[in-house]
N, C-alpha and C positions, 0 to 999 in steps of 0.2 A: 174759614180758609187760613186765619192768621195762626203761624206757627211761631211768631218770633225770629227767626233767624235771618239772617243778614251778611249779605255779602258787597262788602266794598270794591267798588271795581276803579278803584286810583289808588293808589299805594306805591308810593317811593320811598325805596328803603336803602338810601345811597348810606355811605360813612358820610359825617359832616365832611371829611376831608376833599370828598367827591366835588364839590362846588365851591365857587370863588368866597372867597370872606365875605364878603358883600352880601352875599344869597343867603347864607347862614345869618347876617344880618338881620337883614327882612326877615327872616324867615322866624325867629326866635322873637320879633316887636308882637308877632302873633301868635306864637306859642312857645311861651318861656322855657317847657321843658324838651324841645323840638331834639336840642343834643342829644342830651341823655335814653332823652326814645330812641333816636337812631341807633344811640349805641347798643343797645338794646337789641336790637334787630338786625345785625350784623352775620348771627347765626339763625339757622330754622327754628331752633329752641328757644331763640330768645324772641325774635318774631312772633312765632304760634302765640308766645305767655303773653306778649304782646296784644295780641289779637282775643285772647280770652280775658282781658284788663279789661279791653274795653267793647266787649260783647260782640265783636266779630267770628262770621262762625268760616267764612274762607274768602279771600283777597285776589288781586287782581296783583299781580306786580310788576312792574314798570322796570323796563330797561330805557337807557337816557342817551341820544346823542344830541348834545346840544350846546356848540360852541357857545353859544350867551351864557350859561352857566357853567361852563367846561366841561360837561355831561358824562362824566367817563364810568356813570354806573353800566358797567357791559353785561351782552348779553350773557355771557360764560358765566358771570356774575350772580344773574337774577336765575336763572336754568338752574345752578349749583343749590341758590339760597331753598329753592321752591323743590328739586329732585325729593322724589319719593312720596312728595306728602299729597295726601288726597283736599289740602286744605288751603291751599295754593296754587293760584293760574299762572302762568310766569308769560308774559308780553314784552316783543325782541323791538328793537330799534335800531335802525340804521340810515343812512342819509340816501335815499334812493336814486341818486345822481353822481353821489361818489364811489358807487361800484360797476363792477364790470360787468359781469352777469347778474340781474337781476331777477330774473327769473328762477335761476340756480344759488340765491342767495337764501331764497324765501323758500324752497324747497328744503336746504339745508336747513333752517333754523326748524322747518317743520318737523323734520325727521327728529330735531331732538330733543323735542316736546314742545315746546314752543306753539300754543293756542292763539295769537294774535302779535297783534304788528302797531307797532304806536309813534307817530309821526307827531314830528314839533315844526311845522310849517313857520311860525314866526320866528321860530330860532334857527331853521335848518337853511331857511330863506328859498323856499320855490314852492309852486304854485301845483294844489294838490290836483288839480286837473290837466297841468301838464301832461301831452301825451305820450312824451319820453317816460315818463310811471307807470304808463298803464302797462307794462311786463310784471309789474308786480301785485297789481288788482287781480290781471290775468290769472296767475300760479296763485295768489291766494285763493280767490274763489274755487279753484279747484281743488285746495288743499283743504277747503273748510274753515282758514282762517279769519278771524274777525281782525278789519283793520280799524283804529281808533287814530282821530288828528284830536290834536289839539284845534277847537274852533274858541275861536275871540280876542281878546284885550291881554297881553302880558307887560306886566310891569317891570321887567327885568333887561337892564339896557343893556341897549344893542337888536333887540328885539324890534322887528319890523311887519305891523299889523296887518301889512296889506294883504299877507299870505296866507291870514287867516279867517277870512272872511267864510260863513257857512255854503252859502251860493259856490263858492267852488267845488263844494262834492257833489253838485248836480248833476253833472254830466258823468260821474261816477256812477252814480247810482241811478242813472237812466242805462251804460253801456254795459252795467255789469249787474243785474238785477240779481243776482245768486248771492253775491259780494252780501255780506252784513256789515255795515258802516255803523259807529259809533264815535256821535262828536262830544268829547270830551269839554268840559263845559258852557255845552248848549249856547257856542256864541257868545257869551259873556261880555256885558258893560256895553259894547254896541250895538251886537245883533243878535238879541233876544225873537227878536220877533220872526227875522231871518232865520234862524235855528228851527222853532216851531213850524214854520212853514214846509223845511225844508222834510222834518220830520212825519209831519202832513200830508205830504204831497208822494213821498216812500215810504214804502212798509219797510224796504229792508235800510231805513235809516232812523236809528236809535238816539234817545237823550240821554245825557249821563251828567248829573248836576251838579259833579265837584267844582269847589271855589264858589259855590254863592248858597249863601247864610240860607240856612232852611225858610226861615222867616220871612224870607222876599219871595219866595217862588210861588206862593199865591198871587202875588203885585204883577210878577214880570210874565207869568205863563196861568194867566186866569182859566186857557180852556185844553187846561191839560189833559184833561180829560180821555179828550179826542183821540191821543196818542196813549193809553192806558195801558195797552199791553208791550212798548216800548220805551218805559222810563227807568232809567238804572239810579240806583244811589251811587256814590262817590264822594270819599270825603277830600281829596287831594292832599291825605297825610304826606310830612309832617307840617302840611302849612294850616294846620287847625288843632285850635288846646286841647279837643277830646272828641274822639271821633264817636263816644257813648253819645256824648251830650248834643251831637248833630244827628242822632238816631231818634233819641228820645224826642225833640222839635220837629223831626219829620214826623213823627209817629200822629202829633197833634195838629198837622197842619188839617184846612177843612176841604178835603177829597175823600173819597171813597177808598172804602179798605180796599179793595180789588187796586187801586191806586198803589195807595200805601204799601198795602204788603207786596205787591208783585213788585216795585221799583227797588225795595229792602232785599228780595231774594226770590222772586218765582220768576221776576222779564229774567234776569243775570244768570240763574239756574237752567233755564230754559237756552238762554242762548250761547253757555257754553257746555249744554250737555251734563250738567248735573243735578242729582236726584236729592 
């Protein structure tokens, strides 16, 4: 069943200029060449060449509202970088409390291509089960939208954990079974085990491993297993030196190819309708 190819489903491809000095900080102690990639990725053509450096065959891209890091990669932005190409998802963000119609925001973003919806809970600071959100669970699910949070630990101050806890999409994902949820690094740093569960317990609630080292996720999710047909790869570019070399270490970790290859590209092709 393995074909090799691979689809990254985190990718932020902001200008360095997009985020505080600080973030560009951190962000280069773990991948020295972090600038110069972004800049690189600026345009679709320089992206794609991007993406064929390092053996990715189509990406997930992230639009950012995130006052902790000034977040100002915009939707208009990511729609633009991603327009046209068959090799590019493009995923909108916005603060679901700081608009007005919500339900008519998520409609619009759908209309203009826009496949999914990506919430920064610990930087947006509100609570993803708040019922004031559910207008926007609502219009997704009926849009077909995949909504992705951020679940777990962020290191970037000002950022506050509480909001990101896995257990909060529970009650999502019991009100809105249609809904495809996707937590974005499965809980990470404290709630490993809460993320599994959570993925366990729904079908339509998805793992997606960016930010943690391929090499631990034997340690932290020993019965991945279970969840086989809903694990996504993600490298959380540009905070990792080569997003080849976190393919090649998944490739050897000790799971089942049906594991292996569906989390590299057949769960992500499947769940955003590509062949």
């Amino acid at each position: 069943m393995a074909d090799g190819r691979v689809i990254d489903f985190h990718i932020h491809a902001g200008n360095p200029s997009d985020w505080h000095p600080w973030v560009m900080e951190f962000i280069s102690l773990v991948n020295s060449e972090a600038e110069a990639q972004l800049d690189m990725c600026q345009t679709q053509e320089g992206l794609l060449s991007f993406l064929d450096d390092q053996g990715v065959d189509h990406a997930v891209i992230l639009a950012e509202t995130s006052p902790v890091t000034t977040g100002v990669v915009s939707n208009n932005r990511v729609r633009d970088l991603c327009a046209g190409s068959d090799r590019l998802t493009p995923f909108a963000s916005f603060h679901p409390l700081e608009v007005t119609d919500q339900a008519g925001t998520v409609a619009q973003l759908a209309e203009e291509g826009f496949r999914g919806l990506k919430f920064y809970p610990s930087s947006q600071f509100f609570f993803p089960d708040d019922p004031m959100v559910y207008p926007v669970y609502e219009e997704a699910s009926e849009r077909g939208l995949v909504v992705m949070f951020h679940t777990g630990t962020s290191i970037y101050k000002g950022s506050r954990q509480r909001f990101s806890e896995p257990i909060r999409i529970d009650d999502i994902a019991v009100d809105f079974p249609d809904l495809q949820i996707v937590m974005a690094h499965s809980g990470r740093r404290l709630w490993y085990e809460q993320a599994f569960f959570m993925a366990e317990r729904h079908d339509n609630i998805w793992m997606e491993l960016s930010g943690i080292p391929p090499g631990r996720v034997p340690e932290w999710f020993p019965k991945l297993e279970r969840v086989v047909d809903r694990v996504l790869f993600g490298s959380d570019f540009p905070g990792v030196p080569s997003i080849r070399r976190n393919v090649e270490a998944f490739r050897k970790l000790p799971y089942s190819d049906e594991l292996i290859e569906g989390a590299l590209f057949a769960n992500a092709a499947r769940l955003l309708g590509i062949s």
